[in-house]
TIKE-294810 format. One record per residue: residue in one letter; y, x, z of N, C-alpha, C in turn. Coordinates in steps of 0.05 Angstrom, whole numbers, padded with zeros to 5 digits, always signed. Layout:
# residues N
aYXZYXZYXZ;...
END
This chain:
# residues 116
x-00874-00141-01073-00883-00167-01066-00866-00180-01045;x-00871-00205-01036-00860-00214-01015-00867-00203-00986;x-00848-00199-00973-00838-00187-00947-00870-00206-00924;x-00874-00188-00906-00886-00193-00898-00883-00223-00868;x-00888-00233-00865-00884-00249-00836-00895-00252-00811;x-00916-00240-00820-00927-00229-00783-00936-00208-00787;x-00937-00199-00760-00945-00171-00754-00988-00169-00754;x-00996-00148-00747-01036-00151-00750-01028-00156-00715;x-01017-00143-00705-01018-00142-00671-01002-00143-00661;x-01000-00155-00632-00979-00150-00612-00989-00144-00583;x-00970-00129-00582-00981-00121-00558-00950-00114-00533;x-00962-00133-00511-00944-00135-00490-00958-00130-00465;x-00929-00128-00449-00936-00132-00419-00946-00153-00400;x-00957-00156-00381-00962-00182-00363-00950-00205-00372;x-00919-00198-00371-00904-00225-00371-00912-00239-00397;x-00928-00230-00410-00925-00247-00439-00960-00260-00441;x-00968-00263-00411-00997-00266-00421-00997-00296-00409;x-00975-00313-00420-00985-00341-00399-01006-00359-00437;x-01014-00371-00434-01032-00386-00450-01016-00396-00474;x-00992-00404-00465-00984-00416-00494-00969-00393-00502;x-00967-00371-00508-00962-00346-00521-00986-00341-00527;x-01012-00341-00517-01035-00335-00524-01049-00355-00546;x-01036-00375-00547-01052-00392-00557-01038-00399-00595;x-01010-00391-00594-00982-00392-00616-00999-00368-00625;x-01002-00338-00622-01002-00327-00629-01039-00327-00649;x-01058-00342-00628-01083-00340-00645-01083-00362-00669;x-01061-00388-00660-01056-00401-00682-01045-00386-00707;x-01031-00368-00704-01025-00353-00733-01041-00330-00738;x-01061-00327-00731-01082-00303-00724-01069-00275-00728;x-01054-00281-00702-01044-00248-00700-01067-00250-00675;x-01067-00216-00677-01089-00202-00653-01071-00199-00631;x-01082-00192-00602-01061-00193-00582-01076-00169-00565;x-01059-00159-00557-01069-00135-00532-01044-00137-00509;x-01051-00160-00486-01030-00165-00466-01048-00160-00447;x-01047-00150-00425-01054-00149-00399-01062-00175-00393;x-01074-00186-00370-01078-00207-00354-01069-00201-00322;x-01044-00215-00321-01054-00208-00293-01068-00221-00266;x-01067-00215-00238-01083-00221-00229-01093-00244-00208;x-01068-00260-00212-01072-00290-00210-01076-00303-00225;x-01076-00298-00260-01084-00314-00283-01119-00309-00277;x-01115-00281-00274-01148-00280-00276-01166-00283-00252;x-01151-00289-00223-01161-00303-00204-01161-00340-00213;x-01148-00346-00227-01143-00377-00226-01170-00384-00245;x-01167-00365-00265-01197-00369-00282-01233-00371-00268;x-01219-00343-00256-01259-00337-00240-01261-00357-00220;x-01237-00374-00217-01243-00394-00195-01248-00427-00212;x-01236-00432-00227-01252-00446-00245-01285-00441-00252;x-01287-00420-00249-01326-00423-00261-01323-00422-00286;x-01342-00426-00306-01348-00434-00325-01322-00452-00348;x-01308-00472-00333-01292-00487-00345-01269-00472-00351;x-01265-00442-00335-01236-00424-00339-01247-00414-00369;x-01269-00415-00374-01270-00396-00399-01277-00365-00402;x-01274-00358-00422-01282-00332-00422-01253-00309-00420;x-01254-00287-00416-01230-00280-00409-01227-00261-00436;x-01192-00257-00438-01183-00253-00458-01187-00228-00469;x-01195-00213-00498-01202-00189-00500-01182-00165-00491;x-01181-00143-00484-01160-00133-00480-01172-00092-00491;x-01155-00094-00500-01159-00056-00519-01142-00042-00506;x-01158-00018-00485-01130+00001-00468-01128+00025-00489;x-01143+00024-00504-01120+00051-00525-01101+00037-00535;x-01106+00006-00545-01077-00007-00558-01058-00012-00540;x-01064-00013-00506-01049-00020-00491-01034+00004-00482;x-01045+00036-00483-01028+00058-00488-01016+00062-00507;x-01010+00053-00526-00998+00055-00549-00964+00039-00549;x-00980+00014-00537-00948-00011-00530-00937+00014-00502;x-00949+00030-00487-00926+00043-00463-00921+00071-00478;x-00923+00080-00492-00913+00089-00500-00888+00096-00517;x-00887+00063-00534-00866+00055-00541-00847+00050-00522;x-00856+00041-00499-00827+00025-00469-00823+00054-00467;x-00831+00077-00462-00818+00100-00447-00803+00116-00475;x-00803+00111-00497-00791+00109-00515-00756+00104-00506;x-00767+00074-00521-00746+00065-00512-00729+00059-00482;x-00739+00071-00461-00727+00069-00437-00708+00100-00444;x-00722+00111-00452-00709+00138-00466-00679+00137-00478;x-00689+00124-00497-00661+00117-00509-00644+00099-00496;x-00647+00080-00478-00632+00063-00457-00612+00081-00442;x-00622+00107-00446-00605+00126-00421-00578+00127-00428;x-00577+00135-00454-00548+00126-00472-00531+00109-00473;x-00503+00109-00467-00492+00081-00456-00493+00075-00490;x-00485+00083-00508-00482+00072-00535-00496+00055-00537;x-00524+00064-00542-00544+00051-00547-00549+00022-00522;x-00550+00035-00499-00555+00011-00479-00530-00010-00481;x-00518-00009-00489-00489-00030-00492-00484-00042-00522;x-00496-00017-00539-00498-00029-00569-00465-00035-00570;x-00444-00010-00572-00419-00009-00580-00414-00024-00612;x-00424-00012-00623-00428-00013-00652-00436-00033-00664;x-00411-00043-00677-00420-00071-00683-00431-00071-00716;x-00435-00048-00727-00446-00055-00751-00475-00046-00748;x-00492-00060-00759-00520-00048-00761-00531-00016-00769;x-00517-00011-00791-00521+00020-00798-00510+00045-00787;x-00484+00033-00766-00474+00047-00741-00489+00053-00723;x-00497+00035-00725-00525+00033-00695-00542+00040-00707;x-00557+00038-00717-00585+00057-00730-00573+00091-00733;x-00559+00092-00742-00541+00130-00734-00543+00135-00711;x-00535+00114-00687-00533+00125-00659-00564+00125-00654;x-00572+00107-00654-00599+00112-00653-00617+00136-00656;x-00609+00142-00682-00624+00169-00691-00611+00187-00692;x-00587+00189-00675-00573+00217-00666-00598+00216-00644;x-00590+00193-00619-00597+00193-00601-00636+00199-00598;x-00646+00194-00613-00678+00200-00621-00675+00234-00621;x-00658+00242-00640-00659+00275-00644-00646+00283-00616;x-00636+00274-00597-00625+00292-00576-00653+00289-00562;x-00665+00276-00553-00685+00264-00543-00711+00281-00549;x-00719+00285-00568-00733+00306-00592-00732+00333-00573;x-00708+00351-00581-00692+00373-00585-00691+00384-00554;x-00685+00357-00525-00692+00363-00499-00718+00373-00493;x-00736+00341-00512-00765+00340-00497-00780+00368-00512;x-00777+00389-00531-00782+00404-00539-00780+00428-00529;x-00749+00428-00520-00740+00456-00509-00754+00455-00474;x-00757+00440-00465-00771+00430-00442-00800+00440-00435;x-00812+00436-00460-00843+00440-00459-00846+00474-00453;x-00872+00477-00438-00875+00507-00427-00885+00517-00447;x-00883+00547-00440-00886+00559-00467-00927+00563-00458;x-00934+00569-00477-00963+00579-00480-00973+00600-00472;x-00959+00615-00470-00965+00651-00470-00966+00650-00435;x-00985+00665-00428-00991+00673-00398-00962+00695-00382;
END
């Protein structure tokens, strides 16, 4: 079938919670799981009533988006990857997923063993 064009969810950090990102995204009814932070949501409770109701927010979906950043901060460590040498796309998806399996293969050999 035809390729899809939006995503069911997005989910970001603070910086992405100003209103007209909030408001683009319910116009195309994607779902959102962004933080609020705490002058948006001081500027609201000080409005009263006229700030509205405040925005829904899901912290298992919001563990899910940090888990992806420490992901990818992961892979950032890599100058390849952080510089993006590679100017062809399927070059870079290889470094990538070298760089995923070193990443893997550390965070594995790393973990304590079980046995007392």
């Amino acid at each position: 079938g035809r390729p899809r064009s939006r995503p069911d969810r997005v989910r970001g950090d603070k910086a992405y919670s100003s209103y007209d990102n909030r408001a683009y995204l319910r116009r195309r009814g994607i779902k959102t799981t962004i933080a609020q932070p705490e002058d948006q949501r001081a500027n609201r409770q000080r409005k009263g009533q006229a700030g509205g109701h405040p925005p829904t927010f899901d912290k298992t979906q919001y563990r899910h988006r940090s888990a992806v950043e420490r992901c990818v901060s992961k892979w950032k460590q890599y100058r390849a990857v952080a510089s993006r040498y590679d100017k062809r796309d399927y070059i870079f998806n290889g470094t990538l997923t070298v760089a995923a399996i070193v990443i893997w293969l550390r965070d594995t050999l790393q973990e304590p063993s079980e046995t007392p």
